[in-house]
N, C-alpha and C positions, 0 to 999 in steps of 0.2 A: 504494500500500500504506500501511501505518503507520508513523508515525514517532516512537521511542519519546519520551516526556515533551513532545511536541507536543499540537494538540486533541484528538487520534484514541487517543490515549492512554488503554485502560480505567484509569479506578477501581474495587477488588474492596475491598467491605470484609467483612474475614475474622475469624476466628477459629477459631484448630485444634482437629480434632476433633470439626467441625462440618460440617453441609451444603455449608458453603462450602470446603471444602475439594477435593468434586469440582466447584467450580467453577474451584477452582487449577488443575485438572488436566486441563480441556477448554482454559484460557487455556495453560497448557501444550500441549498437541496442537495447537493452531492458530494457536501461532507469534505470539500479540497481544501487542504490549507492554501491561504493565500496572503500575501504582503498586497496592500493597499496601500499605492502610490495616488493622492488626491493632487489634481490638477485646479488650482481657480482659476475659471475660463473668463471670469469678469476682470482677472488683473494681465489676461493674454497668456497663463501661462503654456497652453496647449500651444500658440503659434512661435515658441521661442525653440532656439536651437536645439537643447537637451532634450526636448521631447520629440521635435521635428525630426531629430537625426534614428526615432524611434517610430515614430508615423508622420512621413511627410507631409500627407494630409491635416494634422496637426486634428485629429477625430478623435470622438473618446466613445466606447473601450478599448483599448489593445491589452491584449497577453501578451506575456512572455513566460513560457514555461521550459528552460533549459538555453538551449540555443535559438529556438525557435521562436520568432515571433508571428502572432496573428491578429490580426486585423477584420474589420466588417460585422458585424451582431452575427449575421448569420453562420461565416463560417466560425468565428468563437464557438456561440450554442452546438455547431457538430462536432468540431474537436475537444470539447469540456463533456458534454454527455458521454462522445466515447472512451474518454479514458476512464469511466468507471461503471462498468455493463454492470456491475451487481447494483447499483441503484437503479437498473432497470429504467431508466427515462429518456431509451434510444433504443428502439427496437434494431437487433443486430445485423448485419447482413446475413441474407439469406430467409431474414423472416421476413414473410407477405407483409407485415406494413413499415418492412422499411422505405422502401419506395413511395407510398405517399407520406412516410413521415418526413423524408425528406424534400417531396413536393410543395407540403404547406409551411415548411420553413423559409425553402426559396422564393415561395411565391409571396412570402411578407416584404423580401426584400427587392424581389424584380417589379412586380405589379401592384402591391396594395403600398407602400411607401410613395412609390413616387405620382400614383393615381390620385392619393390627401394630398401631399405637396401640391401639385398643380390645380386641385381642386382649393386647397387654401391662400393659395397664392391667385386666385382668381385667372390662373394661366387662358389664353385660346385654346382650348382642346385643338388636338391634330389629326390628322384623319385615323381610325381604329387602325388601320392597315400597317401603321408606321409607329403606331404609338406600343411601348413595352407591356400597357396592361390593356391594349382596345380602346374601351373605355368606359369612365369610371361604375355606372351603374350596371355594365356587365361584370368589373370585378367583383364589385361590393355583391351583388345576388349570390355570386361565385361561392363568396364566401360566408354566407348566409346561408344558405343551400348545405353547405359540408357543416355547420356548427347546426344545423337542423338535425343533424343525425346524431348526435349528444351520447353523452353530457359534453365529452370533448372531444378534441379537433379529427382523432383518428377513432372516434366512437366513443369505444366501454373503456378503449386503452390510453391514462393520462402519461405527457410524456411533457420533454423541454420544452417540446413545441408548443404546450399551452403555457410556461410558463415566458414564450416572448409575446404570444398574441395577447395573453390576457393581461401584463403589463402593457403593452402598447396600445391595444383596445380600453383599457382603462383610462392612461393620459388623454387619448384621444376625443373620449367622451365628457372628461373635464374640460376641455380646452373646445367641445364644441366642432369639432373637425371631422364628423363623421354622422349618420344617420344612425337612431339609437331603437332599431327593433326590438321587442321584449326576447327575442333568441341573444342576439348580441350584450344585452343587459343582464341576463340571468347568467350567461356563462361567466361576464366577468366577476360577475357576484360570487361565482364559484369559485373563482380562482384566485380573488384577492381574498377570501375568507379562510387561506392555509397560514397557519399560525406564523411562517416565516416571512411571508408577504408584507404584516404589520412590524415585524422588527427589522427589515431593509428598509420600509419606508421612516418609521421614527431612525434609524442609523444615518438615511440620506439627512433627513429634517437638521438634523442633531449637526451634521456637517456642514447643510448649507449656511445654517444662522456662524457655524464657526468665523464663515467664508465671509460672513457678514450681507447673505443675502437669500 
């Protein structure tokens, strides 16, 4: 297994109130040790050298767990669930719902992210044909449709994968950025109601007021 502040030790560099934060909270559910590098994004420190020379993009989360670093929600969520099959919150290769569990994770990142983006930025939609998610009201059903068939995202089986929807279907329904179905509202009720969901969220809080915001 791991042994905390050893090689196998994740580095998460964070900042509350951000993407990275559900990634506190999958390192939470699956038991990893990790060192918490906090970034205050309101003093620039993501776009300064030290972190830049670590994600050019100057984006938060990134791991680093060894030599290796990783970048993007989505590919973190697959490399953090797989390195511990016994928590069971990544169906393995070879099992039947690996392949859509890996479907509804990518699809938060190719199609339902940048579908609210443009939708909240009042973008001109561009013709389906050219656009990464169509558009928006065929992703949104899309994904209305698959969380119809419950409780979560891959049925009766809960996995990481609900635990990046249902963080980011959460923010998103605060902030107003999304059409709010009783499907869409009862799942994330379900998902923010896991006893470690409320203690990343008081951990982020506890850090932003540190940050002085």
């Amino acid at each position: 297994m791991y042994k905390d502040g050893g090689k196998d030790t994740i580095s998460l560099y964070y900042a509350p109130n951000t993407r990275s934060s559900a990634t506190l909270l999958l390192l939470q559910e699956l038991g990893l040790p990790y060192d918490l590098h906090v970034l205050n994004m309101k003093a620039g420190e993501n776009r300064q050298k030290p972190y830049l020379a670590i994600n050019p993009m100057g984006k938060v989360p990134t791991i680093k767990h060894g030599d290796a670093i990783i970048t993007e929600q989505v590919a973190i969520y697959i490399y953090l669930a797989d390195l511990v099959p016994e928590a069971a919150l990544a169906p393995g290769i070879g099992d039947p719902l690996r392949g859509p569990y890996l479907r509804w994770l990518v699809f938060y990142g190719s199609a339902f992210e940048p579908a609210v983006t443009d939708r909240s930025l009042q973008r001109e939609p561009g013709r389906p044909a050219i656009m990464p998610y169509g558009d928006f009201d065929t992703m949104f059903s899309t994904l209305v449709k698959q969380l119809e068939r419950g409780p979560y995202i891959l049925g009766e089986i809960f996995s990481a994968a609900d635990l990046l929807w249902g963080s980011t279907l959460n923010w998103m329904i605060q902030w107003k950025l999304i059409p709010t179905p009783p499907v869409i509202t009862d799942y994330v009720a379900r998902i923010t109601s896991r006893p470690l969901f409320a203690e990343v969220k008081a951990r982020d809080a506890e850090i932003a007021a540190q940050l002085g915001g």
